[in-house]
Backbone as CSV, one residue per row, in Angstrom:
resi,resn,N_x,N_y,N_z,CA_x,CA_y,CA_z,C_x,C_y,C_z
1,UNK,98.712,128.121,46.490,100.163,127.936,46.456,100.514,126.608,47.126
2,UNK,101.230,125.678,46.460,101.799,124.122,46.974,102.690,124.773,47.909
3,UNK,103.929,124.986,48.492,104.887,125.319,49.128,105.308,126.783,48.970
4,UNK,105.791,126.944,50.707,106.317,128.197,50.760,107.452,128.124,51.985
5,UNK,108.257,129.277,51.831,109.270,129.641,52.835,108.506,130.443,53.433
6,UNK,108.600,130.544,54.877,107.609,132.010,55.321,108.377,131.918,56.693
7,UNK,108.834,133.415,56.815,109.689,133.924,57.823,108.627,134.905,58.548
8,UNK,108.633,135.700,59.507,107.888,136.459,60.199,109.132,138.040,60.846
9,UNK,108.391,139.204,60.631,109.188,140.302,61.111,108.311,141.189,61.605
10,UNK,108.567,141.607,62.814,107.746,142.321,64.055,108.370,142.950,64.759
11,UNK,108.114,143.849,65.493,108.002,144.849,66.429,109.538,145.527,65.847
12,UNK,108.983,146.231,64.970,109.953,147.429,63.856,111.407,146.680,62.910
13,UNK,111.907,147.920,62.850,112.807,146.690,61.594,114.170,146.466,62.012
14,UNK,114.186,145.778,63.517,115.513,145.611,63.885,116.355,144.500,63.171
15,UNK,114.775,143.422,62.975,115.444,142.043,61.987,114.973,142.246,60.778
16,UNK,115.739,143.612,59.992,116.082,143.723,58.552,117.256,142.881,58.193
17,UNK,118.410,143.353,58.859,119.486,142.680,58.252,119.119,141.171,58.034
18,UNK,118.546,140.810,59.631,118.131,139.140,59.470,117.662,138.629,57.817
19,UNK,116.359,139.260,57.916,115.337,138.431,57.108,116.209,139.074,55.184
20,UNK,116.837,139.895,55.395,117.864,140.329,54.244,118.656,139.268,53.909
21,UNK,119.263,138.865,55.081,120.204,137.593,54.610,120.009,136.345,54.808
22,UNK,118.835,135.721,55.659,118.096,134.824,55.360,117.655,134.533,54.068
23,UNK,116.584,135.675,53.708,116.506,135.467,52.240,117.406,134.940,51.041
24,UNK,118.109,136.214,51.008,119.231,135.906,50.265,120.109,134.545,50.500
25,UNK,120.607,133.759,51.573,120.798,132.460,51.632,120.015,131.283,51.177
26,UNK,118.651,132.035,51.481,117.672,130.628,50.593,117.778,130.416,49.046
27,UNK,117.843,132.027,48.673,117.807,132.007,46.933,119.353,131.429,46.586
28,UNK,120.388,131.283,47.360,121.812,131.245,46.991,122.009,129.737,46.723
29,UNK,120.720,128.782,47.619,120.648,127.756,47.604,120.124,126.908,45.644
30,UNK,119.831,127.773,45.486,119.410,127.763,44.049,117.393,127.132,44.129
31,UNK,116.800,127.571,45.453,115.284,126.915,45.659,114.915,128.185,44.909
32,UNK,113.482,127.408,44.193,112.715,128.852,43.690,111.704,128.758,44.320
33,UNK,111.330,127.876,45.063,109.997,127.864,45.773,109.904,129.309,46.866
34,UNK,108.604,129.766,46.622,108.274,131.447,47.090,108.396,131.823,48.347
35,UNK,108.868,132.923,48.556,109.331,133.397,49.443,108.173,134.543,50.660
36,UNK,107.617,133.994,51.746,106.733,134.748,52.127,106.933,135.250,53.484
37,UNK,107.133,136.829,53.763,106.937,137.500,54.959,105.909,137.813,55.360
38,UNK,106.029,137.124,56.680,105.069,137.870,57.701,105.398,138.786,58.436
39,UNK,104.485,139.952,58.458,105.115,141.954,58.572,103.662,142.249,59.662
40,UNK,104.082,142.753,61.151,103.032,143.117,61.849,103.003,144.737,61.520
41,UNK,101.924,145.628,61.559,102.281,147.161,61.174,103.372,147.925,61.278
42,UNK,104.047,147.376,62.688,105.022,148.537,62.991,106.477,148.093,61.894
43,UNK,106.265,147.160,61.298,107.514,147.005,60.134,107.485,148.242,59.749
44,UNK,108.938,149.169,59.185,107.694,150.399,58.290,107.814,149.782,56.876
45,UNK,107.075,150.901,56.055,106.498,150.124,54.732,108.117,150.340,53.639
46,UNK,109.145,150.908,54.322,110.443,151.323,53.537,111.099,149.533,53.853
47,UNK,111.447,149.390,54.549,111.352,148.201,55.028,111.248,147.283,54.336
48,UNK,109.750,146.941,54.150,108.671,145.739,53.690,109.377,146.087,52.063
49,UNK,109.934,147.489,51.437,109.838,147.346,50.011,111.202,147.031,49.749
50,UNK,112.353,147.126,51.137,113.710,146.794,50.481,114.056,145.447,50.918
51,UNK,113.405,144.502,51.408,113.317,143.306,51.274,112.511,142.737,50.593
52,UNK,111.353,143.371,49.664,111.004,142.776,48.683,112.107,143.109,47.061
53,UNK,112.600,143.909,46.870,113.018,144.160,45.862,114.747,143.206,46.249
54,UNK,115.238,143.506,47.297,116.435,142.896,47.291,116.510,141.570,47.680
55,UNK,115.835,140.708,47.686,115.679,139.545,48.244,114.274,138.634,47.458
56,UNK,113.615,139.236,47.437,112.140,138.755,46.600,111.243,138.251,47.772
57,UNK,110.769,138.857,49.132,110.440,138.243,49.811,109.319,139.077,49.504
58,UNK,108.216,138.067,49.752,106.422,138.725,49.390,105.809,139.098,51.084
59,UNK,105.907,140.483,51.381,105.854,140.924,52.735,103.777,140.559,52.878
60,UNK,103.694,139.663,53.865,101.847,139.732,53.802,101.805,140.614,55.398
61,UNK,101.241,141.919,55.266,100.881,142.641,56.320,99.577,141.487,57.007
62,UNK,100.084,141.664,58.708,99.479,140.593,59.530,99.180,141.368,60.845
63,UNK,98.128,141.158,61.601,97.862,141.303,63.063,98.725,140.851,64.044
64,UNK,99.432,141.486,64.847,100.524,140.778,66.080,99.519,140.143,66.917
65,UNK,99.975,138.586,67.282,99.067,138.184,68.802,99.854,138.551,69.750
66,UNK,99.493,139.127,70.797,100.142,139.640,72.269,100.305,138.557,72.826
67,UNK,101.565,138.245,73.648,101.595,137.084,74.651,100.619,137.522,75.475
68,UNK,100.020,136.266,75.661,98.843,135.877,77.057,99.627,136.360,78.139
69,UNK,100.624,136.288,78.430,101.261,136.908,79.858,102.244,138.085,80.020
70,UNK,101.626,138.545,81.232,101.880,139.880,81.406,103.550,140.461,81.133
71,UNK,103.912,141.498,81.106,104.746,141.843,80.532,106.093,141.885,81.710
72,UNK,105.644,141.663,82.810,106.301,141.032,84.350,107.211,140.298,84.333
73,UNK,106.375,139.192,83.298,106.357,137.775,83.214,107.135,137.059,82.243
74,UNK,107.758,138.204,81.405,108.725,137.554,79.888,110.012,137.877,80.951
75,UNK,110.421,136.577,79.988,111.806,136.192,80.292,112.954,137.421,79.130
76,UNK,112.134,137.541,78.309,112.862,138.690,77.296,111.871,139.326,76.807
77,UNK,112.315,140.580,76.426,111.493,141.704,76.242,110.766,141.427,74.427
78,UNK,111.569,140.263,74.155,111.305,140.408,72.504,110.244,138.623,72.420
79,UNK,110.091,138.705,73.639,108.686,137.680,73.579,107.215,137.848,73.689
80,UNK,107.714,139.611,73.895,106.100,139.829,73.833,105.504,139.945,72.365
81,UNK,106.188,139.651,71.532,105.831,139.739,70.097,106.266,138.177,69.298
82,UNK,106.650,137.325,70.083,106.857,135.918,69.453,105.390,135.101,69.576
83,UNK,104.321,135.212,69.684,103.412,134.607,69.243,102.675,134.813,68.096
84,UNK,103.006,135.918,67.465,102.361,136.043,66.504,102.389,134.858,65.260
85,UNK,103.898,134.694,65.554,104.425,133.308,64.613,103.354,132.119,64.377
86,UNK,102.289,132.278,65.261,101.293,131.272,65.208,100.376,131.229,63.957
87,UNK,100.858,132.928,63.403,99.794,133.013,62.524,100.263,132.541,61.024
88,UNK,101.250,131.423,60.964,101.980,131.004,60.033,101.239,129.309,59.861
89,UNK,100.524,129.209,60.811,99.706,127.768,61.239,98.501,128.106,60.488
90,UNK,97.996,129.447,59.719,96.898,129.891,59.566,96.547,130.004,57.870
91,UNK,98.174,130.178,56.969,98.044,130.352,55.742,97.451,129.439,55.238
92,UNK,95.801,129.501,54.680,95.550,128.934,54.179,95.507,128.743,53.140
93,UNK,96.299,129.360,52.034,96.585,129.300,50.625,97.864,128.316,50.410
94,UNK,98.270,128.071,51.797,99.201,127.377,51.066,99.623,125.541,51.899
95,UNK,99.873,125.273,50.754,99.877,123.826,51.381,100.706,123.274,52.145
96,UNK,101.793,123.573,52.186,102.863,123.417,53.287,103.826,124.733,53.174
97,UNK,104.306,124.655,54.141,105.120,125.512,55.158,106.256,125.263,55.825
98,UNK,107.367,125.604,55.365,108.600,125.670,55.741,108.954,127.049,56.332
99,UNK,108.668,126.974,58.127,108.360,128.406,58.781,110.835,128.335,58.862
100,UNK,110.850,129.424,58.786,112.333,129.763,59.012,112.716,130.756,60.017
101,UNK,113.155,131.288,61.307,112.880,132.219,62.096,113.748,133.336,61.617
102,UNK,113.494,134.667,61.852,114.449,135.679,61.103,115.875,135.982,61.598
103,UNK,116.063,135.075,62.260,117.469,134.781,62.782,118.241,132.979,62.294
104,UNK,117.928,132.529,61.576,118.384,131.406,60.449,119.219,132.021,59.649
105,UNK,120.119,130.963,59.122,120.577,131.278,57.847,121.093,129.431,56.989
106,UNK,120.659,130.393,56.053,120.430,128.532,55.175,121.762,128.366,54.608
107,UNK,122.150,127.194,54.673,123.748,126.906,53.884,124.079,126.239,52.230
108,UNK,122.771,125.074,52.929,122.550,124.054,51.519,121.070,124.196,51.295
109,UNK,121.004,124.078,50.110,119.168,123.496,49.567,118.456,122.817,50.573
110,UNK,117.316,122.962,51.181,116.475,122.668,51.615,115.378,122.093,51.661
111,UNK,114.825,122.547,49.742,113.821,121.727,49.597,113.291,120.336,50.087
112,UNK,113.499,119.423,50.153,113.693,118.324,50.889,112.648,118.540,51.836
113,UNK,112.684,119.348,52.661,111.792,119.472,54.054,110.343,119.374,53.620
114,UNK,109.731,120.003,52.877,108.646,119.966,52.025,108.447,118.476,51.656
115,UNK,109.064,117.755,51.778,108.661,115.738,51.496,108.560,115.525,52.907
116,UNK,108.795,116.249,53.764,108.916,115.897,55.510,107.214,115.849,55.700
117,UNK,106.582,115.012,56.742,105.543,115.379,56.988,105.173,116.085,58.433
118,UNK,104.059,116.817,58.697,103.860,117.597,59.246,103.104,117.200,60.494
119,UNK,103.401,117.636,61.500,104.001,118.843,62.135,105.713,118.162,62.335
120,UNK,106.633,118.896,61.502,108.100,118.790,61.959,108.785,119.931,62.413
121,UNK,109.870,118.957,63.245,111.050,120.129,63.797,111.854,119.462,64.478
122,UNK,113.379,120.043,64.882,114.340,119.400,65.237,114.479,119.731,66.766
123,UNK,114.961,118.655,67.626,115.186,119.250,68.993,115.719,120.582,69.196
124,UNK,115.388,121.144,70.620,116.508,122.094,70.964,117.330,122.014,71.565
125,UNK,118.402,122.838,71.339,120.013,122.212,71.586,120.068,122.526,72.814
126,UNK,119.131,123.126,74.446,119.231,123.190,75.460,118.311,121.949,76.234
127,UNK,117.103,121.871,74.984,115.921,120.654,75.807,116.014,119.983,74.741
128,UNK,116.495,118.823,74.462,116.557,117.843,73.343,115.103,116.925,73.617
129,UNK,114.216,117.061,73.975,112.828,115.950,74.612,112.161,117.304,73.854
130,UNK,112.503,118.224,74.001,111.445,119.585,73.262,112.141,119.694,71.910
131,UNK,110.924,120.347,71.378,111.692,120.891,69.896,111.838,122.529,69.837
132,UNK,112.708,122.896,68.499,112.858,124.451,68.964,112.116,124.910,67.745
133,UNK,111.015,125.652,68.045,110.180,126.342,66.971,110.443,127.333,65.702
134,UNK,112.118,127.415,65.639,112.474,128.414,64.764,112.725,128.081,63.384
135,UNK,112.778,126.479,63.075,112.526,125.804,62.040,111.076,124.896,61.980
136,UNK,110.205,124.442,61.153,109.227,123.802,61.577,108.587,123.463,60.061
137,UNK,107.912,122.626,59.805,107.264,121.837,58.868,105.352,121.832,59.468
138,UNK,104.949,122.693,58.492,103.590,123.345,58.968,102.489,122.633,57.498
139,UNK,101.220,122.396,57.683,100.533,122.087,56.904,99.376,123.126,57.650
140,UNK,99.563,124.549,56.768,98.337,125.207,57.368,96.794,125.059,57.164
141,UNK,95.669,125.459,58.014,94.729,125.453,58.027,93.768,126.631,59.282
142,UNK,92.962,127.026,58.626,92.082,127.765,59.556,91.730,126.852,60.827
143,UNK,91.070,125.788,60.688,90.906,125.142,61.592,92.068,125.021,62.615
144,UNK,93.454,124.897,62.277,94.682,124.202,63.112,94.846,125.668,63.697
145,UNK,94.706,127.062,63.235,95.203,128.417,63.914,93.975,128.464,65.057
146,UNK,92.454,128.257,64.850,91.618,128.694,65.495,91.998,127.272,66.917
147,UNK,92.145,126.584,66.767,92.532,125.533,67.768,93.628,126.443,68.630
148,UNK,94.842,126.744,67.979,95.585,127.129,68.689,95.144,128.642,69.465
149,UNK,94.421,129.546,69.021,93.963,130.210,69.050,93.336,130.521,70.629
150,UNK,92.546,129.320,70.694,91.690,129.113,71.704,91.988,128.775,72.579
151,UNK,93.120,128.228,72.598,93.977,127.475,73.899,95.095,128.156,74.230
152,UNK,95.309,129.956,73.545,96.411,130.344,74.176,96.468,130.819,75.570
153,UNK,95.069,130.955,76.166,95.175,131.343,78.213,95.214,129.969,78.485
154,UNK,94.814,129.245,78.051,95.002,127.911,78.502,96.101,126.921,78.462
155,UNK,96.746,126.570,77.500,98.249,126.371,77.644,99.378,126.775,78.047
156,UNK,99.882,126.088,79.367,100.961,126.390,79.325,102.406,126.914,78.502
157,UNK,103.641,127.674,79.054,104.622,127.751,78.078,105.824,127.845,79.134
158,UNK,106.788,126.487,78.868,107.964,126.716,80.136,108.746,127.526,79.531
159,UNK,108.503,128.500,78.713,110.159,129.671,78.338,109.213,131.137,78.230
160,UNK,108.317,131.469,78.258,107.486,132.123,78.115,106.960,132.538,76.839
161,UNK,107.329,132.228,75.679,107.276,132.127,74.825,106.260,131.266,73.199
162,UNK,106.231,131.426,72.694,105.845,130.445,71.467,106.408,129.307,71.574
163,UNK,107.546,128.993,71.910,108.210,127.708,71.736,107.323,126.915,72.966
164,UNK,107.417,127.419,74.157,106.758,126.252,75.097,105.532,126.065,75.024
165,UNK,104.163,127.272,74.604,103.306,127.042,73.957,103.350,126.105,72.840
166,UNK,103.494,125.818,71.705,103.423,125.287,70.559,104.219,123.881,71.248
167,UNK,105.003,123.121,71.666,105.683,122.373,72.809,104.310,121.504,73.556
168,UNK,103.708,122.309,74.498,102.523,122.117,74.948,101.274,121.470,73.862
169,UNK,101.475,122.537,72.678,100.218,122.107,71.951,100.612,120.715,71.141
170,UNK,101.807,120.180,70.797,102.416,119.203,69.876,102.762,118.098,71.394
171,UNK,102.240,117.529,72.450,102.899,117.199,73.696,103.873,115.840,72.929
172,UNK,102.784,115.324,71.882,103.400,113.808,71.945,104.485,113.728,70.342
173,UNK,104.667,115.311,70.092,105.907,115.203,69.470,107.041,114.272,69.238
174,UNK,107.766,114.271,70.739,109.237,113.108,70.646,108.594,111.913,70.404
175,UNK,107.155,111.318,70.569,106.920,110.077,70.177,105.696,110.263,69.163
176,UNK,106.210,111.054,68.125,105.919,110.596,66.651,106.941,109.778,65.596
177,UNK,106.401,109.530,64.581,107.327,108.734,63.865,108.406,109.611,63.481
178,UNK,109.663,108.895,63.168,110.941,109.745,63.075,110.946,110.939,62.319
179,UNK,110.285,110.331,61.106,109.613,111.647,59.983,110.026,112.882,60.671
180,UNK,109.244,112.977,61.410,108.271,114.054,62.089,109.683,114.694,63.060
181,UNK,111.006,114.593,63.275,112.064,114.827,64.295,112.796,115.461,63.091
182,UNK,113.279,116.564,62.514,114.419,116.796,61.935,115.643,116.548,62.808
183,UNK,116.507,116.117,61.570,117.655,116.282,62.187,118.611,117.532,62.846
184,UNK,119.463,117.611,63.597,120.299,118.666,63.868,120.499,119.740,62.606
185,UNK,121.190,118.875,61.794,121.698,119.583,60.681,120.743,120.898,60.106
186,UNK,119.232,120.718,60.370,118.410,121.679,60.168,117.922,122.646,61.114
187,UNK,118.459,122.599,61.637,118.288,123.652,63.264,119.688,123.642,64.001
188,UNK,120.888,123.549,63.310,121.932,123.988,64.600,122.487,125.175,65.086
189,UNK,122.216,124.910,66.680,122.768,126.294,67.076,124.395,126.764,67.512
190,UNK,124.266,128.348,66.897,125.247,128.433,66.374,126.453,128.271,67.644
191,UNK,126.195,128.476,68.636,126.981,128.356,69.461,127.905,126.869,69.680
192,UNK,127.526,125.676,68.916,128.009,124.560,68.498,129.934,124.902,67.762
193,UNK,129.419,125.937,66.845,130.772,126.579,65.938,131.742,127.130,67.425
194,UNK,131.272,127.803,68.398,131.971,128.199,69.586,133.166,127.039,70.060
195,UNK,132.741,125.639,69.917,133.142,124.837,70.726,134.367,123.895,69.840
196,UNK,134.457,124.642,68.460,135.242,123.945,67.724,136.599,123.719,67.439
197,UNK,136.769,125.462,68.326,138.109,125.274,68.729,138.870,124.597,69.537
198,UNK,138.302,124.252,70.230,138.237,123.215,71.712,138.549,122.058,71.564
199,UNK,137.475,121.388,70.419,137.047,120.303,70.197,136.965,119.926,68.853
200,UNK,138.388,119.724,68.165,138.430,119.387,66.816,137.438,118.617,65.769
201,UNK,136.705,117.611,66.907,136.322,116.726,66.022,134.589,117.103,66.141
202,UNK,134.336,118.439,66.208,133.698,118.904,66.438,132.964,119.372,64.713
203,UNK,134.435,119.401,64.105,134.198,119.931,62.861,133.450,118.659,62.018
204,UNK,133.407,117.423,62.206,132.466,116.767,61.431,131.245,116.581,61.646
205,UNK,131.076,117.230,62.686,129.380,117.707,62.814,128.875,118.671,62.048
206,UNK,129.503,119.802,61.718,129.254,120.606,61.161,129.142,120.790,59.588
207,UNK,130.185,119.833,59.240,130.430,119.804,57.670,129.187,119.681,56.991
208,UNK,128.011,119.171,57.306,126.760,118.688,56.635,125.619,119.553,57.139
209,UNK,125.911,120.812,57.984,125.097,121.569,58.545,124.112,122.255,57.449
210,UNK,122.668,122.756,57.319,121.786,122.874,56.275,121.340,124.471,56.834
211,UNK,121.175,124.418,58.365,120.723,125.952,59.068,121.303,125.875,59.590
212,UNK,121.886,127.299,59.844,122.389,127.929,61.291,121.213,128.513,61.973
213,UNK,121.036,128.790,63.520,120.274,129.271,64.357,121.101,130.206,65.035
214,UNK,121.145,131.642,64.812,121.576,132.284,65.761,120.540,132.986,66.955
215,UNK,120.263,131.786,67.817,119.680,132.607,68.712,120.477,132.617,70.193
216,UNK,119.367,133.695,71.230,120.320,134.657,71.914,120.906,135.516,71.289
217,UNK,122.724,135.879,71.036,123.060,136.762,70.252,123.080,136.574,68.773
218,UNK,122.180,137.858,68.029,121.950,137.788,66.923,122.956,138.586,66.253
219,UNK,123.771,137.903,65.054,125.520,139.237,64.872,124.836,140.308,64.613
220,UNK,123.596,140.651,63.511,123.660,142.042,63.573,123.526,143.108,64.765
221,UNK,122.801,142.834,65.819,122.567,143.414,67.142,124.033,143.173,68.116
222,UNK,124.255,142.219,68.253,125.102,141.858,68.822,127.067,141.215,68.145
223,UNK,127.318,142.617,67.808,128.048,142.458,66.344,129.459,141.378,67.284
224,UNK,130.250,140.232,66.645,131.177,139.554,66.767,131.783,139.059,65.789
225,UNK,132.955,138.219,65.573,133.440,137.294,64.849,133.564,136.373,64.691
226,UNK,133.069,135.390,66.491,133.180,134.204,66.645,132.598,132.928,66.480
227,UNK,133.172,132.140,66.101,132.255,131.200,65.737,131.351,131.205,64.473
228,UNK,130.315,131.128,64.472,129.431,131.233,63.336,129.100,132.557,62.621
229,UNK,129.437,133.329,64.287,129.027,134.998,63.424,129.287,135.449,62.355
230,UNK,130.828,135.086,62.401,131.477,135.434,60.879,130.631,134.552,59.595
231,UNK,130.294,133.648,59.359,129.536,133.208,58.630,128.493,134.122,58.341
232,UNK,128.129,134.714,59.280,126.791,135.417,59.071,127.163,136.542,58.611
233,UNK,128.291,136.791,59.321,128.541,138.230,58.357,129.509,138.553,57.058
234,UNK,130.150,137.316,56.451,130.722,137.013,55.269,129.562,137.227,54.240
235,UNK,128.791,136.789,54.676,126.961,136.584,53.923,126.481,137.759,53.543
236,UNK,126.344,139.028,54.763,125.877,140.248,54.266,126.848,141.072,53.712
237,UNK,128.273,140.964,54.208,128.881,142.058,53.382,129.053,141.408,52.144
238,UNK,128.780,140.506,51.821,128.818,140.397,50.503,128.416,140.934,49.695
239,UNK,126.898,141.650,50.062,125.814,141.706,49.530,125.965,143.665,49.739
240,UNK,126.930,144.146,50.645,127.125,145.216,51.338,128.467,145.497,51.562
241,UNK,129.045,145.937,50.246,130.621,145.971,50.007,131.020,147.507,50.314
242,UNK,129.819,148.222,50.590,130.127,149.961,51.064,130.228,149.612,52.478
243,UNK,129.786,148.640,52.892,130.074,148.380,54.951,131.780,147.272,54.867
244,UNK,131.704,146.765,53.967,132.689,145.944,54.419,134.047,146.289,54.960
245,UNK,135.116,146.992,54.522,136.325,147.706,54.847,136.088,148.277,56.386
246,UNK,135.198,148.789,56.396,135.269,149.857,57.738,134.363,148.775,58.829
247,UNK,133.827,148.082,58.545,132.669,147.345,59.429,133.474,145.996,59.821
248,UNK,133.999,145.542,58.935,134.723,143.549,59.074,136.122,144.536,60.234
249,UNK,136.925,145.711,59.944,137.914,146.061,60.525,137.121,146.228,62.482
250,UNK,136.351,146.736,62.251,135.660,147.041,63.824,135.253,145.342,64.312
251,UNK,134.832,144.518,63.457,134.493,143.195,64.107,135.613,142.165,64.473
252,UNK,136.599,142.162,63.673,138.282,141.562,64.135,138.716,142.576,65.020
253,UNK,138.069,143.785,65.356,138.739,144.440,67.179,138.024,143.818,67.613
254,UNK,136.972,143.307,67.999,135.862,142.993,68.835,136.843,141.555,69.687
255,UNK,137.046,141.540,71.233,137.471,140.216,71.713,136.468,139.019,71.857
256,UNK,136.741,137.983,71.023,136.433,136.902,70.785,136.043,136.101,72.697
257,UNK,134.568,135.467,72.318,133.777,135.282,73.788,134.373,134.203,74.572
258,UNK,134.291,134.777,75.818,134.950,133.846,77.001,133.656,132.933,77.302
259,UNK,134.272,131.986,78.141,133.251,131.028,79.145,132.070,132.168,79.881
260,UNK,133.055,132.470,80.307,132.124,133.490,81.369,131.449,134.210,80.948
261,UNK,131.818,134.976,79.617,130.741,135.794,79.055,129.770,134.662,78.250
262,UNK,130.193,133.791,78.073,128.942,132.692,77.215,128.327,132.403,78.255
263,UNK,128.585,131.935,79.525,127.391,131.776,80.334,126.840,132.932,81.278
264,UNK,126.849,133.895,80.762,126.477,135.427,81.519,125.230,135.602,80.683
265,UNK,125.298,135.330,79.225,124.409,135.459,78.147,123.252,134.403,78.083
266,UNK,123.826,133.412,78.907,122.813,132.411,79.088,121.882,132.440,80.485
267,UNK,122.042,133.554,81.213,121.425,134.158,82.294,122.336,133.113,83.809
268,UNK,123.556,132.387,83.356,123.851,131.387,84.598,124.692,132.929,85.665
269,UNK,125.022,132.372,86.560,125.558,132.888,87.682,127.414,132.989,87.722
């Protein structure tokens, strides 16, 4: 296989809705290039078949890697299952890799990234010198997984996570050729849409946006209206017109997020 989309879903099927409307945003884009999940066992197999039939995503059952560090030691409980993502460095059937995290959602066509060369990704919107691993431009190989492989007690990770691992393993990233840096527009996080009310001119950043990143609060878990959420959830009830009436009415009660609760969520004081 020349190119693929390949998303990853683990530790049970909380990110159904995600990888449901991820999907479905990529195909809306009008890309036909194939659509591939990565599914650790505990997906169940009801799951794996209603995101293949409603979305066309090709579920490949995969081994979870355990974070190297103890369970003390995560900063969130849903990092003890973010390394597995490594095993997206490993497809060797396919020639490049456009990894998408199951909390994305695509706006415009994408293809494009696939002419990007590899290893790419766009800063993160907290460490702009780091990149954030939830978008990424992969040229897999056995060789490049067993490397990483080998160096996971051995590399460091400043978030505890895949991201500061993979960070660690890419060090001289920010000084590759530009290629190699996506822009914002392909990784913005959504909390950017938060600030737009504020900050009018905020909105021409956004107009050309390609991904959203909802990370931290994800709307389906963490149901809202603000900001980008609604985007995200214009997207599924679309797709889910027996939730819409009774579900969009409970999310316009929901009070729209303060300062204080945005930086409560960000673990500040």
């Amino acid at each position: 296989m020349k190119h693929a989309y390949v998303s990853l879903m683990c530790g049970g099927d909380a990110y159904e809705p995600g990888v449901e409307t991820l999907g479905r945003s990529l195909r809306a884009t009008g890309t036909h290039v194939p659509l591939v999940l990565l599914v650790t066992p505990d997906v169940s197999p009801a799951a794996r078949a209603r995101l293949a039939t409603a979305t066309g995503w090709d579920p490949r059952l995969i081994e979870p890697i355990a974070n190297p560090s103890g369970d003390g030691e995560l900063l969130y409980a849903r990092f003890r299952n973010t390394y597995t993502k490594l095993r997206a460095f490993g497809l060797e059937d396919i020639e490049k890799v456009v990894f998408l995290d199951a909390d994305t959602l695509v706006l415009q066509n994408i293809d494009e990234l696939f002419e990007r060369p590899a290893f790419a990704a766009a800063p993160d919107f907290f460490l702009p010198n780091c990149f954030n691993s939830g978008v990424m431009v992969i040229e897999p190989s056995k060789a490049l997984f067993d490397a990483m492989e080998s160096k996971l007690l051995q590399r460091r990770t400043y978030d505890g996570g895949d991201q500061g691992f993979l960070n660690d393993f890419y060090p001289d990233w920010w000084s590759m050729d530009v290629g190699h840096r996506l822009e914002a527009r392909y990784n913005l996080h959504h909390f950017v849409y938060q600030f737009m009310t504020a900050h009018a001119s905020v909105k021409s950043v956004v107009n050309d946006v390609k991904i959203i990143h909802y990370t931290l609060q994800k709307p389906w878990l963490n149901p809202t209206v603000t900001g980008a959420s609604e985007i995200w959830w214009n997207r599924y009830l679309e797709h889910h017109p027996e939730l819409d009436g009774t579900l969009r009415r409970k999310l316009h009660a929901l009070e729209d997020w303060t300062f204080d609760s945005l930086v409560s969520t960000l673990g500040g004081a």
